[in-house]
N, C-alpha and C positions, 0 to 999 in steps of 0.2 A: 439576485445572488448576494450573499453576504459576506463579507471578508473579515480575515484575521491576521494577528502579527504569528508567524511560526515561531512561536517559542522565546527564543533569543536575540532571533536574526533580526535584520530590518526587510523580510521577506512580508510580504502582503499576500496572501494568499486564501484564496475562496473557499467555503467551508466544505467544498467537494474537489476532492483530487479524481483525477480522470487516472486509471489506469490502464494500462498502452499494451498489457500482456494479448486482449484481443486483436494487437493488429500484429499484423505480420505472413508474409506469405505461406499457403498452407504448405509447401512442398519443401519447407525449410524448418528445419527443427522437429521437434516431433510432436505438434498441435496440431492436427488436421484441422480444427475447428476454427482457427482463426482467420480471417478477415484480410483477404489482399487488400491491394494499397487503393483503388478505386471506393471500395467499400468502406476503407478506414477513414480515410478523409474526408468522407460526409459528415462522420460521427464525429469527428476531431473537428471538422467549422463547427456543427450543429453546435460542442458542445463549448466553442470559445465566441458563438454566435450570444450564446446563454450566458455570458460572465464567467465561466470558468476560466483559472489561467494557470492553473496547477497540473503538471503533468508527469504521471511515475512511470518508467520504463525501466527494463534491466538492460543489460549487453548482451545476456542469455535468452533472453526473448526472441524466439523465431530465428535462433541462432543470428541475432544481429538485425533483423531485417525490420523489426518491430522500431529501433532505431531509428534505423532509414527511412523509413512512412513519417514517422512522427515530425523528426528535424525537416522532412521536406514539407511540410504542413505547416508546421511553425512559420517557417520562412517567406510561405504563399500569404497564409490570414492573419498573420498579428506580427507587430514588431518585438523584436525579442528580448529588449527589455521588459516588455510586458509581461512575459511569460515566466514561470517560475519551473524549470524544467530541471527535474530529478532522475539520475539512473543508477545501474547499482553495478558492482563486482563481488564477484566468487565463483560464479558455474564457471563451467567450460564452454568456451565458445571457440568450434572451429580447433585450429591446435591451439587454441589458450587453455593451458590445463587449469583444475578447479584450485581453487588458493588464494591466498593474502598476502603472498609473497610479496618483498618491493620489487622483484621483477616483474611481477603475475600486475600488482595496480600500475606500476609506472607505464606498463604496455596496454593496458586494459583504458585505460584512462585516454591515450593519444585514441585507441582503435573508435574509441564509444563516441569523442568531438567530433572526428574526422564522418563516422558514421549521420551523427546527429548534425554533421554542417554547422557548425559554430566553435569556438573560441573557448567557452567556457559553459560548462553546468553549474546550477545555483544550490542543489545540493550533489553532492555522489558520496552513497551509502556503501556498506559492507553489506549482501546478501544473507553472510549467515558467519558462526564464528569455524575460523580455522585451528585445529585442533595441531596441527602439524607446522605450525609456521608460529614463532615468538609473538604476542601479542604487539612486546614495545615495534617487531620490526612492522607490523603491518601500521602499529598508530604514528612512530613516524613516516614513514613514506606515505600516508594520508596526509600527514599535515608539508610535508614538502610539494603536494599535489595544492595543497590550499598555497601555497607559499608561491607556486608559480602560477597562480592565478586561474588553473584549469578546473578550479572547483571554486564556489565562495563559502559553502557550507560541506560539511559531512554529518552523517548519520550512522544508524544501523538497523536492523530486522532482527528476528525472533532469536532471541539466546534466551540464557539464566540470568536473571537479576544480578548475581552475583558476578557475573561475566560479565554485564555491564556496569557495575560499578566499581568492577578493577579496574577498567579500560577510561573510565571516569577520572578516578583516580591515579591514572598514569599521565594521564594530558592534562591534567591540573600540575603534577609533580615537575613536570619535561617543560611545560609551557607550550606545550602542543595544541595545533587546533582542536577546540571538543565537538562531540558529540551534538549536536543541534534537534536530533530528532530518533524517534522509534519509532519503528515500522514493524508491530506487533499485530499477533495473529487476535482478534478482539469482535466480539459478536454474542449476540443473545444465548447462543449454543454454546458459546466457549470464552469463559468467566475466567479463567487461572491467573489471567493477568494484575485480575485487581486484588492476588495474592499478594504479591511482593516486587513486581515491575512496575505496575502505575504507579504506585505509594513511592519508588525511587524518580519517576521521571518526575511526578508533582513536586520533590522534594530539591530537585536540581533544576528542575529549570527545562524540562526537555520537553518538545512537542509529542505529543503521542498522533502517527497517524495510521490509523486498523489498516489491515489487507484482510480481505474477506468480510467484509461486514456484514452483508448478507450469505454467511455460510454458503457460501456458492451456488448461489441462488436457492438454496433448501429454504430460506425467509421469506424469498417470494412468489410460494404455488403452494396448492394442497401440501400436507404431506404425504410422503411417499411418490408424490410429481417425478418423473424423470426428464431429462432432455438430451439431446445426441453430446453435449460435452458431461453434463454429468455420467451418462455411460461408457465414456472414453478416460474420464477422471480419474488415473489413479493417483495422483497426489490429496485429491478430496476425498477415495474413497477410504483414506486412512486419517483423514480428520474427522471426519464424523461416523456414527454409525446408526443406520438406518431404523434399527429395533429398537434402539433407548429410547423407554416409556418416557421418560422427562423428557426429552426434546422433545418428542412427541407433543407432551403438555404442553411444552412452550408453544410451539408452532400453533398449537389450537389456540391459548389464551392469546395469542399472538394476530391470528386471524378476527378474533372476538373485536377483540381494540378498534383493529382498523373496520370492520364494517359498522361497530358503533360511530365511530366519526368520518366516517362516507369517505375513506379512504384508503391505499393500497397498504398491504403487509409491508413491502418494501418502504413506504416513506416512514411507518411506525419503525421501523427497524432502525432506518438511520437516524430517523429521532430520536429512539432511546441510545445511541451510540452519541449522539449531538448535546446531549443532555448533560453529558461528564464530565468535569473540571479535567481540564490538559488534554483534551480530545481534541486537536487542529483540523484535518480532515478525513475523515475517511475516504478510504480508497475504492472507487467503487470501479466495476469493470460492466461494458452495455457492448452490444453488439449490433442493435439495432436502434437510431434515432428517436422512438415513443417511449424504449425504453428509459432511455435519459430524460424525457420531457416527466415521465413519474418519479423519476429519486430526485429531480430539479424540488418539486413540492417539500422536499421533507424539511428542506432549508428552514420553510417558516411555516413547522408545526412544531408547537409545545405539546411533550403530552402531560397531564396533569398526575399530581404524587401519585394517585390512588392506581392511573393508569401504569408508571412505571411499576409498582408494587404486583400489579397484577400480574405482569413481564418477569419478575424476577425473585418470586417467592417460591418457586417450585424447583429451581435449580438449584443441582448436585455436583458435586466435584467430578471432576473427569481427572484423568492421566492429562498430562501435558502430552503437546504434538506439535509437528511444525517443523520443530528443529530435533539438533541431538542434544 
């Protein structure tokens, strides 16, 4: 494994972020597909067996329970300074209604330690922007979360460039905690970010770390593959769409790469994501231990100019998606 400084922090962190949306009990939330707590915990040693020490989870994940697996995992295989453990606010969890409110983080923030069994998370992100609640009120009571120690960093996920460099710009003005990192939707299928969000986070100083990098696993099978979460997916099945010729293309020139270099679509994929100035880690999500032991590889594959070129001369603009 290979490690990085995230951004600004003094966060050490593995160029693969393990993300924790597969664990979580199936009778909880409405993921049938996720991984009780037996199952999760092999994947969660397997993948801090491997060097990884980077861990994304929400509070809305498995309504809470995705938490609970994780923090008690934590706590069995690694000591918890080692660990660099991220979770987020905004859904609804439970009667936590959806928002940014300082009531909605001050209470979100105790429910997500107390779940997770520890003291402190090293970062805690916004999920998504709130449309209904003041921005200043949600970026101060982030930064009085960073103030009482229950956070060391904060971040964010998929907005408008321009949503996050007000929010920027407010916590420079206030002297409030910033923004440490972005947690943007970012993958060979869906480029919009290197419109006008990378070029701000390169410019400020923010880690960039994708959710989805492999398009939900559309990067790593034939296309047109399905599997029993892609069939259940609908939040994926409005990120992507199945009939667009150019993904198409891509997926194929995509395929090419990797059996030219006796290797999986997945590890090409995270290596052209790995390849990016301001890229810290992707977030990848496995369900099963083999899986992880193949995005383990991409760590240290370079792909060469000609092969990135080949990846990404065929892509078209899309509509933004993600968020609102």
């Amino acid at each position: 494994m290979q490690y990085n400084t995230l951004g600004k922090t003094d966060l050490k962190v593995s160029r693969l972020c393990l993300g924790c949306m597969t664990f979580g009990e199936p009778d909880r939330g409405n993921h049938a597909w996720t991984l009780p707590e037996e199952s999760s915990r092999l994947i969660i040693k397997h993948a801090i067996d491997n060097g990884i020490n980077f861990f994304d989870t929400a509070n809305s994940y498995s309504d809470g329970s995705s938490e609970e697996i994780v923090g008690r995992a934590l706590k069995d295989f690694m000591r918890r300074e080692d660990a660099v453990l991220a979770t987020k606010v905004y859904f609804q969890v439970g009667d936590l209604p959806e928002g940014l409110s300082r009531a909605q983080i001050l209470r979100s923030i105790d429910d997500s330690l107390r779940r997770l069994g520890t003291d402190y998370v090293d970062l805690l992100q916004i999920h998504r922007w709130d449309y209904n609640t003041p921005i200043e009120e949600t970026l101060e009571a982030l930064n009085d979360v960073v103030k009482a120690g229950k956070a060391r960093y904060i971040g964010a996920s998929s907005m408008h460039s321009a949503q996050f460099a007000q929010a920027l710009a407010l916590q420079d003005q206030h002297g409030w905690a910033r923004f440490v990192t972005m947690q943007d939707h970012y993958n060979l299928l869906y480029r919009e970010e290197e419109l006008d969000m990378l070029p701000l986070c390169y410019e400020q100083g923010v880690a960039v770390i994708p959710w989805s990098p492999l398009a939900r696993g559309k990067l790593t099978r034939p296309w047109g593959d399905t599997t029993a979460r892609s069939v259940s997916d609908e939040v994926g099945k409005n990120l992507y769409d199945a009939s667009a010729d150019n993904d198409a293309l891509i997926a194929e020139r995509l395929a090419n790469v990797a059996a030219d270099r006796g290797v999986s679509r997945a590890q090409v994929a995270l290596a052209w994501l790995l390849s990016k100035p301001g890229v810290a880690a992707p977030i990848i999500g496995v369900s099963r231990e083999h899986q992880l032991d193949d995005l383990l590889g991409a760590v240290d594959l370079t792909l060469k100019p000609e092969e990135i070129a080949e990846l990404e001369t065929v892509y078209q603009p899309h509509e933004k998606v993600g968020f609102k």
